[in-house]
C-alpha atoms as one frame of an Amber mdcrd trajectory, in Angstrom:
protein
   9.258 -58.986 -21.639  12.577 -60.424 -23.314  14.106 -57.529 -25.551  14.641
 -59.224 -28.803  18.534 -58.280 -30.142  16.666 -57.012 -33.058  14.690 -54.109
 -31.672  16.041 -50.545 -30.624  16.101 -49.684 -27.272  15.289 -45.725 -26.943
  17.540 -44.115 -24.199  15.714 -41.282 -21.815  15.747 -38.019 -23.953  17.144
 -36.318 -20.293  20.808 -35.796 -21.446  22.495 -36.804 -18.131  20.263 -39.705
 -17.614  21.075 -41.115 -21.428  25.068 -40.738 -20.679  24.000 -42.690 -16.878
  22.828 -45.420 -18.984  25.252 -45.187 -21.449  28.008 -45.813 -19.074  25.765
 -48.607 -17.462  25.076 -50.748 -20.793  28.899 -50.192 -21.945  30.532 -51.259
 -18.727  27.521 -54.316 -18.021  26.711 -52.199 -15.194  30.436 -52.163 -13.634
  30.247 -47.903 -14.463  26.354 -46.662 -13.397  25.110 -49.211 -10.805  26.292
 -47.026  -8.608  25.267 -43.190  -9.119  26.140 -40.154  -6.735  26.181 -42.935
  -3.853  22.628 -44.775  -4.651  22.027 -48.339  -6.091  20.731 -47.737  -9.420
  18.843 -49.706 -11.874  17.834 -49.609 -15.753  14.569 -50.176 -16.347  12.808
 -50.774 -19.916   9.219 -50.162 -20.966   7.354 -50.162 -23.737   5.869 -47.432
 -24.956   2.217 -46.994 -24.387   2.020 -44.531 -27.522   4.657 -45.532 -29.672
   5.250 -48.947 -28.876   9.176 -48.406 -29.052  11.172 -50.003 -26.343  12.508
 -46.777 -23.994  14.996 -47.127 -20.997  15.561 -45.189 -18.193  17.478 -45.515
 -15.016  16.191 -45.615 -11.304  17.223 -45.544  -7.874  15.919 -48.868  -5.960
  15.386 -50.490  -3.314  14.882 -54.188  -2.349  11.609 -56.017  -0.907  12.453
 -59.590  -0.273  13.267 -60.526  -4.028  11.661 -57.930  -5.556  12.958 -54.328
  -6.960  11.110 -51.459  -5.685  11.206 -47.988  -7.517   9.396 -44.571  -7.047
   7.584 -42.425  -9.964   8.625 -39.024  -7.987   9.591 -37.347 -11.794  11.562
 -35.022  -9.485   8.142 -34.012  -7.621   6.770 -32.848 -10.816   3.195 -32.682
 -11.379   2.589 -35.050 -13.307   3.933 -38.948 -13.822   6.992 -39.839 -15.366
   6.815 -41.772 -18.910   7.931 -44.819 -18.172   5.522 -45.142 -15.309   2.769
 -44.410 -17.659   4.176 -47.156 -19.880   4.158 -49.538 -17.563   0.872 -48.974
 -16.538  -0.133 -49.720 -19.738   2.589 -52.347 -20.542   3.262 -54.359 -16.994
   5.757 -56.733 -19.105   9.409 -55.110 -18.675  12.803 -55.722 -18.204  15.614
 -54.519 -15.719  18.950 -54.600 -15.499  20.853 -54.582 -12.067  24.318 -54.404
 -12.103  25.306 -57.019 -14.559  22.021 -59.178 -13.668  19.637 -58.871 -16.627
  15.707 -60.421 -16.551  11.844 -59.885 -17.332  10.157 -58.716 -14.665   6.078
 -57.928 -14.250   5.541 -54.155 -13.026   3.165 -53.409 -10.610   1.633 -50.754
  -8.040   2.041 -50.738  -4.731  -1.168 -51.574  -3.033  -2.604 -49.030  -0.926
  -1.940 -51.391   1.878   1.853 -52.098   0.854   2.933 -48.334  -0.285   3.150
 -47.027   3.069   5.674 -49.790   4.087   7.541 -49.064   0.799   7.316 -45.678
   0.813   9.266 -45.184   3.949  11.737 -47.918   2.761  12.324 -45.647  -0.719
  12.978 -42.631   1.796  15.480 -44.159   3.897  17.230 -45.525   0.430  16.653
 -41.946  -0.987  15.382 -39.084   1.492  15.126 -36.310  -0.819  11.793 -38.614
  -2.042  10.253 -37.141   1.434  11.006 -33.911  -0.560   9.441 -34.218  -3.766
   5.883 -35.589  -2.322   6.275 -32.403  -0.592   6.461 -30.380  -3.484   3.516
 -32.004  -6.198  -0.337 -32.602  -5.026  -0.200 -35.761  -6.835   0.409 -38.868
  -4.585   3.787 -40.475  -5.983   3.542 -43.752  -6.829   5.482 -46.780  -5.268
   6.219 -49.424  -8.363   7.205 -52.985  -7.168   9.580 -55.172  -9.904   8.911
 -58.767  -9.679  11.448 -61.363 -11.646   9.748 -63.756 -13.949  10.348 -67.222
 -13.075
């Protein structure tokens, strides 16, 4: 997915995750790439309900050339949004740092998340945490460029 110039982009409705991305798109990713000490990313979806364009921002980590993020929703019980999106919408697009592309979302496969999975907790430990706390198995989303 290309964003066309035309379209709003919804921010997260989270109020300190809207002013992370604020500071992100106004500084080209200068101010919010890096946030509380972790390697951020913004990530857009489309909206599986809506269809409106929504953008949220992620801690990563890197697999070769591809962006890895985790659906923890703070070890709630249930899936973050834009991971429901995305499962219904694979086409999305990322920004890291200044770097801005398409990329095709997908799951980890059972045989890749538990390689990934311990590479998201050494990036961000407190992950170990929130699988902890939720009986849902948190799922390990893999960000691969368009060529």
């Amino acid at each position: 997915m290309t964003t066309p110039e035309s379209e709003e982009v919804v921010d997260s409705p989270t109020g300190w995750v809207a002013k992370h991305i604020q500071k992100y798109v106004e500084s080209d990713g200068q101010d919010g790439h890096k946030f509380n000490g972790y390697d951020s990313l913004l990530l857009t979806t489309r909206g599986r309900k809506s269809g409106k364009l929504r953008r949220t921002a992620l801690i990563y980590g890197r697999d070769g050339d591809d962006h890895v993020v985790v659906g923890s929703n703070g070890g709630a019980d249930h899936h973050p949004a834009w991971y429901l999106n995305l499962l219904e919408h694979p086409e999305v697009d990322v920004q890291v740092g200044a770097d801005k592309f398409a990329a095709q979302a997908r799951v980890a496969t059972d045989e890749e998340k538990p390689r990934l999975w311990e590479l998201m907790v050494s990036v961000f430990p407190t992950y170990a945490g929130y699988q902890k706390k939720t009986s849902r198995t948190i799922p390990v989303v893999i960000l691969q460029r368009e060529k």
